[in-house]
OpenMM code with the backbone's topology and positions (N, CA, C; nanometers):
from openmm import Vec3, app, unit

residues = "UNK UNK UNK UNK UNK UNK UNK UNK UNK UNK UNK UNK UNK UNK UNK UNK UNK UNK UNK UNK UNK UNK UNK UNK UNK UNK UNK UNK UNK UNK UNK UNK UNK UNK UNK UNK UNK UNK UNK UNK UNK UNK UNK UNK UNK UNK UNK UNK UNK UNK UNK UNK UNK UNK UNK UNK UNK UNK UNK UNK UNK UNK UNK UNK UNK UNK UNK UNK UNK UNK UNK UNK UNK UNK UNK UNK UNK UNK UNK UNK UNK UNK".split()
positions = [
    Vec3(0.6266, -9.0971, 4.7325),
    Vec3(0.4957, -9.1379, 4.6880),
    Vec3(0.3922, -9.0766, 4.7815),
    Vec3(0.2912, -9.0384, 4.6901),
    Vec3(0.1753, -8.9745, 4.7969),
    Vec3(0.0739, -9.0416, 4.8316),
    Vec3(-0.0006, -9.0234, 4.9196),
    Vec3(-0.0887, -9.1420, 4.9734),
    Vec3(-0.1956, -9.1973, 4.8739),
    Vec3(-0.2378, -9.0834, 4.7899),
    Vec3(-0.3581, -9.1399, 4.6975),
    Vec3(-0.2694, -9.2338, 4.5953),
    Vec3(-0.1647, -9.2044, 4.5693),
    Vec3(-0.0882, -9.3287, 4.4948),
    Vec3(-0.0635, -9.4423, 4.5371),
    Vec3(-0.0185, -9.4228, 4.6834),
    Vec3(-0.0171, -9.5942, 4.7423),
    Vec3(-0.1628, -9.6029, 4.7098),
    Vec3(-0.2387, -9.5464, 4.7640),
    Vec3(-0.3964, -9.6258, 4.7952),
    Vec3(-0.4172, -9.6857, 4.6320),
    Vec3(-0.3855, -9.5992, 4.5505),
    Vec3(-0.3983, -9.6736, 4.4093),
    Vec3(-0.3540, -9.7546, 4.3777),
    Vec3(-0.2167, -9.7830, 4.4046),
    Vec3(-0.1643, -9.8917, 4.3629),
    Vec3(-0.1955, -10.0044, 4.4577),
    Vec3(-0.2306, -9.9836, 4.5712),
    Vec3(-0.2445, -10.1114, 4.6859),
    Vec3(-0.4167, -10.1542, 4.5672),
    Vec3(-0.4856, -10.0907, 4.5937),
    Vec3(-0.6393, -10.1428, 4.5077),
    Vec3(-0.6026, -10.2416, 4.4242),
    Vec3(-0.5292, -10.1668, 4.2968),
    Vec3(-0.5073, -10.2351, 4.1927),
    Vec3(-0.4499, -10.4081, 4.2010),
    Vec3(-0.3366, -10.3766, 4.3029),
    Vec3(-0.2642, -10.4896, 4.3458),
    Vec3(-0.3757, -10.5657, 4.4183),
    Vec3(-0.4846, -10.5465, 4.4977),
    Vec3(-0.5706, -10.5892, 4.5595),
    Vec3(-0.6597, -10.6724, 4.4291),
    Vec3(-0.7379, -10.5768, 4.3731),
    Vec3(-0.8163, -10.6530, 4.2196),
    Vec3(-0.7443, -10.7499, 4.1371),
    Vec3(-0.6585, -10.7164, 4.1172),
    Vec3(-0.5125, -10.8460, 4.0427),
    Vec3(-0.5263, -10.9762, 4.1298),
    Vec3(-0.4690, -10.9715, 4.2585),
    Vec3(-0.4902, -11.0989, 4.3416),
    Vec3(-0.6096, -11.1502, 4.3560),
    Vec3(-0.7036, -11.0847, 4.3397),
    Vec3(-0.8493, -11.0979, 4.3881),
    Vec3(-0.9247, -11.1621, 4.2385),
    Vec3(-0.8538, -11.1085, 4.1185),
    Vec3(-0.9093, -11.1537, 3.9427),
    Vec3(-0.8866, -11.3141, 3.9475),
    Vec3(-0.7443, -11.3615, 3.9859),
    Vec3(-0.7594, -11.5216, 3.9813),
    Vec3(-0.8446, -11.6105, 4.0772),
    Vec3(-0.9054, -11.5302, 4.1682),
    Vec3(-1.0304, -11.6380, 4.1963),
    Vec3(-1.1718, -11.6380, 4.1056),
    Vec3(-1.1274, -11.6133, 4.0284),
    Vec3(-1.2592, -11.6036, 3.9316),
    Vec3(-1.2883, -11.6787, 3.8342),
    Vec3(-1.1776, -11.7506, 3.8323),
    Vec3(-1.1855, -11.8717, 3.6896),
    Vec3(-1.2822, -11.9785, 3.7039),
    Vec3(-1.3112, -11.9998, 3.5792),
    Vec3(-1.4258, -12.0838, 3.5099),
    Vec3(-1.4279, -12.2203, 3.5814),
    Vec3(-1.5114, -12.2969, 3.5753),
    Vec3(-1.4741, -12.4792, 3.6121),
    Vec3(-1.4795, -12.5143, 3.4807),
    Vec3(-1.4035, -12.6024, 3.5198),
    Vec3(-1.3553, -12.6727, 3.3442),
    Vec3(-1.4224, -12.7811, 3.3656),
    Vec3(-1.4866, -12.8045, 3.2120),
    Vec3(-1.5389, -12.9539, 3.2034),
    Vec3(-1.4815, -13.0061, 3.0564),
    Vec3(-1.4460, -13.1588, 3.1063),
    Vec3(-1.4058, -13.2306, 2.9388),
    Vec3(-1.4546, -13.1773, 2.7956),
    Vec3(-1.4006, -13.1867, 2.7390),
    Vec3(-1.4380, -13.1865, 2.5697),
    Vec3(-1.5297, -13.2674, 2.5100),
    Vec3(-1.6275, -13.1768, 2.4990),
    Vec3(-1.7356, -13.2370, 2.4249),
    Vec3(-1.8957, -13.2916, 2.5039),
    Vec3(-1.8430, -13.1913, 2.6355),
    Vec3(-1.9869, -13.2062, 2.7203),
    Vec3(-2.0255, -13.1373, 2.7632),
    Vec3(-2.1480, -13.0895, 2.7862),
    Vec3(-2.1731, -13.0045, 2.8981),
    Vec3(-2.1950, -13.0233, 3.0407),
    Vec3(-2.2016, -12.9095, 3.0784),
    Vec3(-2.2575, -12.9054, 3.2492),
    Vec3(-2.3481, -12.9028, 3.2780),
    Vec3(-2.3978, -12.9577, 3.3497),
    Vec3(-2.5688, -13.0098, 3.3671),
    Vec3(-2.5969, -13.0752, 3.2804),
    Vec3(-2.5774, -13.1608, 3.2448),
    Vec3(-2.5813, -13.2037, 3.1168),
    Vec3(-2.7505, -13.3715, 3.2220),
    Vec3(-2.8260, -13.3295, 3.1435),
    Vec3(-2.9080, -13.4720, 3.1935),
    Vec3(-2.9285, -13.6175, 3.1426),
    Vec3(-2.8837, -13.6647, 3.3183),
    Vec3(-2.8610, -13.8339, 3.2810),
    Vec3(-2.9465, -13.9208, 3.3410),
    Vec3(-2.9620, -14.0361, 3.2648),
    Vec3(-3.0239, -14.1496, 3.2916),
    Vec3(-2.9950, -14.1651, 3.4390),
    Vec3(-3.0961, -14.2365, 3.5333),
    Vec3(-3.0838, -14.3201, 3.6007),
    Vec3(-2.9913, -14.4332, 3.6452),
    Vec3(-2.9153, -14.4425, 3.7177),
    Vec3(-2.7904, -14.5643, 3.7095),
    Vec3(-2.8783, -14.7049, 3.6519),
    Vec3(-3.0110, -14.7325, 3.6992),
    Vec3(-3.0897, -14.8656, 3.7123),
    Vec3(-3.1007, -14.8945, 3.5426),
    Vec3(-3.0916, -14.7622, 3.4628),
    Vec3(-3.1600, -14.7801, 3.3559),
    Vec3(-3.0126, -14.8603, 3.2785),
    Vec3(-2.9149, -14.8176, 3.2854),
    Vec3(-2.7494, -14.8665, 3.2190),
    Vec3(-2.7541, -14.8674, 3.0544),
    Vec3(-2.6825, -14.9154, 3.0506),
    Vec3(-2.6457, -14.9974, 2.9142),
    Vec3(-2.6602, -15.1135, 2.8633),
    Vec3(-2.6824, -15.1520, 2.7573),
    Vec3(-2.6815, -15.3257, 2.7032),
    Vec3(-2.6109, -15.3463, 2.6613),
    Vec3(-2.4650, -15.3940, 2.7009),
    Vec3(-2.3495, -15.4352, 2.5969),
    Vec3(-2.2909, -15.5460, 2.6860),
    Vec3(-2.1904, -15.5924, 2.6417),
    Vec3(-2.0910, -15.7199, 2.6591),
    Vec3(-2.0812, -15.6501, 2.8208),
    Vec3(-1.9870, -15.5712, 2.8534),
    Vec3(-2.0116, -15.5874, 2.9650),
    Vec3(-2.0703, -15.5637, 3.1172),
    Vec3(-2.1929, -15.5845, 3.0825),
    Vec3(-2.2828, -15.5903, 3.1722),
    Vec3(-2.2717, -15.7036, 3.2577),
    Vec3(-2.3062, -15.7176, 3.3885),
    Vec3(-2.2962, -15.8104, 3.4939),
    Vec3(-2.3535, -15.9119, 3.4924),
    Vec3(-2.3499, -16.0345, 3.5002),
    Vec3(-2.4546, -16.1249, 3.4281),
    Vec3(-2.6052, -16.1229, 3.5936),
    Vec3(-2.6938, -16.1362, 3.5286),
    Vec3(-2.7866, -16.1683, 3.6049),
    Vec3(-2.8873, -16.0358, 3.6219),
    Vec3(-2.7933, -15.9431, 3.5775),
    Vec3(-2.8641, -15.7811, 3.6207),
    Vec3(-2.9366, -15.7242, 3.5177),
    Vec3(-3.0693, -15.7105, 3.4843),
    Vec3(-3.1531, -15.6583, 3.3598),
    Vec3(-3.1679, -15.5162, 3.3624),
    Vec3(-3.1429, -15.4994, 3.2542),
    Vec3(-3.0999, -15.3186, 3.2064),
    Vec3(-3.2919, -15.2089, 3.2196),
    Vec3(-3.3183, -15.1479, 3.3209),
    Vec3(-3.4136, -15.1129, 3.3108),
    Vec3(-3.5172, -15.1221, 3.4265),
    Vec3(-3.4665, -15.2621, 3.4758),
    Vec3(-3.5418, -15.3151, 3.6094),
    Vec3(-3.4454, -15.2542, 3.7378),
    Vec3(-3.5536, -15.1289, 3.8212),
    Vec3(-3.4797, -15.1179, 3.9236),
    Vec3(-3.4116, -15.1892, 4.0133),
    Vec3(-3.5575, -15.2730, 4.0758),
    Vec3(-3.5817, -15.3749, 4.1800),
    Vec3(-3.4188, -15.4824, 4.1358),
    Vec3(-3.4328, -15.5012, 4.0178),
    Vec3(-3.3159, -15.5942, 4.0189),
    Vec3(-3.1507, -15.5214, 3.9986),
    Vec3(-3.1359, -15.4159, 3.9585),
    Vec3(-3.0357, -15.2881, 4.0055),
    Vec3(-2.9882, -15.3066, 4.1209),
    Vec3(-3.1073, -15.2560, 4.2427),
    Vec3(-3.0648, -15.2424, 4.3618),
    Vec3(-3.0406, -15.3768, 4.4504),
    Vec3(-3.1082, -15.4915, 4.3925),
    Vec3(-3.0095, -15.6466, 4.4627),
    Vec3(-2.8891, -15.6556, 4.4066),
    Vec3(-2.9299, -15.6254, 4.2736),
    Vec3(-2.7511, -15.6591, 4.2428),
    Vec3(-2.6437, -15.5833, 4.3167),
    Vec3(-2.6362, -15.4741, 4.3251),
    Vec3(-2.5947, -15.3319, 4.3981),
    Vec3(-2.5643, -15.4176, 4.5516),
    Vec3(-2.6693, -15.4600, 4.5807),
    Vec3(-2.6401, -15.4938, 4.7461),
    Vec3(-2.5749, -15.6440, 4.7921),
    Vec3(-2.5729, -15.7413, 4.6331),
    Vec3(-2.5135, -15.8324, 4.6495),
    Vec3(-2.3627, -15.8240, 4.6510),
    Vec3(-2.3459, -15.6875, 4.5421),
    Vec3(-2.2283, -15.6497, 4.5077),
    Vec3(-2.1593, -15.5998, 4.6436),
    Vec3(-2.2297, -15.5184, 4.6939),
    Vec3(-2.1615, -15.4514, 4.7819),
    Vec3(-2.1697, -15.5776, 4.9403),
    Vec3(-2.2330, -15.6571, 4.9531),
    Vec3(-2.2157, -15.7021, 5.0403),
    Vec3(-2.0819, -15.8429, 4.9937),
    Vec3(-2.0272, -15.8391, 4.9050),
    Vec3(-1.9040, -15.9169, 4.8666),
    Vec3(-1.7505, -15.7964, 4.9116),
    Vec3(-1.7842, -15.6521, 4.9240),
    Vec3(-1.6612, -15.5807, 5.0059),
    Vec3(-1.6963, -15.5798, 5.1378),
    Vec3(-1.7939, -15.6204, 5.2422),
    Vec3(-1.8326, -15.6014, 5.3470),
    Vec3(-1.7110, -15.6818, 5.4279),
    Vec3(-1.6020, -15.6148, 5.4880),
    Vec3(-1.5025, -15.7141, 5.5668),
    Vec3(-1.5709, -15.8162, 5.6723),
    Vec3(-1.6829, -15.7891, 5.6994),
    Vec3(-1.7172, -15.8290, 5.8434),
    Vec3(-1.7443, -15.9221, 5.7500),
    Vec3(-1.8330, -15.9325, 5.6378),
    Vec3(-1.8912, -16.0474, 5.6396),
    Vec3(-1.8187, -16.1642, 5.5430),
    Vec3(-1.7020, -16.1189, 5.4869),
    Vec3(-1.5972, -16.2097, 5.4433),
    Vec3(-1.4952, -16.2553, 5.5492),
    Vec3(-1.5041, -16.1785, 5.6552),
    Vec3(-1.3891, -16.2384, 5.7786),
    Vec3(-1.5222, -16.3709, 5.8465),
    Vec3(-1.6285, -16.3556, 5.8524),
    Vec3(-1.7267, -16.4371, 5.9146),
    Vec3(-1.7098, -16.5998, 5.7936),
    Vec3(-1.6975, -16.5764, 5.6688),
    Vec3(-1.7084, -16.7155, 5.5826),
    Vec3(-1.5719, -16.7644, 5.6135),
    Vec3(-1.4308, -16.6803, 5.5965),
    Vec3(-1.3458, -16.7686, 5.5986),
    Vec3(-1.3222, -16.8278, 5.7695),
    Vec3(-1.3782, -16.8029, 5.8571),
    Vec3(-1.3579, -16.8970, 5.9803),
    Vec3(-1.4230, -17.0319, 6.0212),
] * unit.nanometer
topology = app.Topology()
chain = topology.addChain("A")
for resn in residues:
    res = topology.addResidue(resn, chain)
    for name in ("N", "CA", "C"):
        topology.addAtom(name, app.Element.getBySymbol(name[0]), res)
């Protein structure tokens, strides 16, 4: 083999390994990418919604959010049961 043939075939073999980083990102069926969304605060109105939390009202979003999240807070469930 002569050198301009390796060098050819090494390229080629080079572009081949180098073609599968090129693939697409896949997204589910039936959506797009970038696709623009509501606000979390704004939600849904159906059955199950959280009781107490009004669909639309930030202010009451983000208590609920922090009531919620302060019920996984270990510190502060190891502090009630003592």
């Amino acid at each position: 083999m002569n050198k301009i043939t390796a060098s050819a075939l090494a390229a080629v073999a080079t572009i081949g390994l180098l073609s599968a980083c090129g693939k697409a990102p896949e997204t589910p069926a039936g959506t797009t990418a970038g696709k623009a969304d509501k606000p979390a605060y704004q939600g849904a109105a159906d059955a199950y919604m959280a009781q107490g939390w009004k669909a639309g009202d930030k202010a009451s979003w983000e208590q609920h959010m922090r009531d919620r999240l302060q019920g996984q807070n270990e510190y502060a469930r190891a502090a009630v049961k003592q």
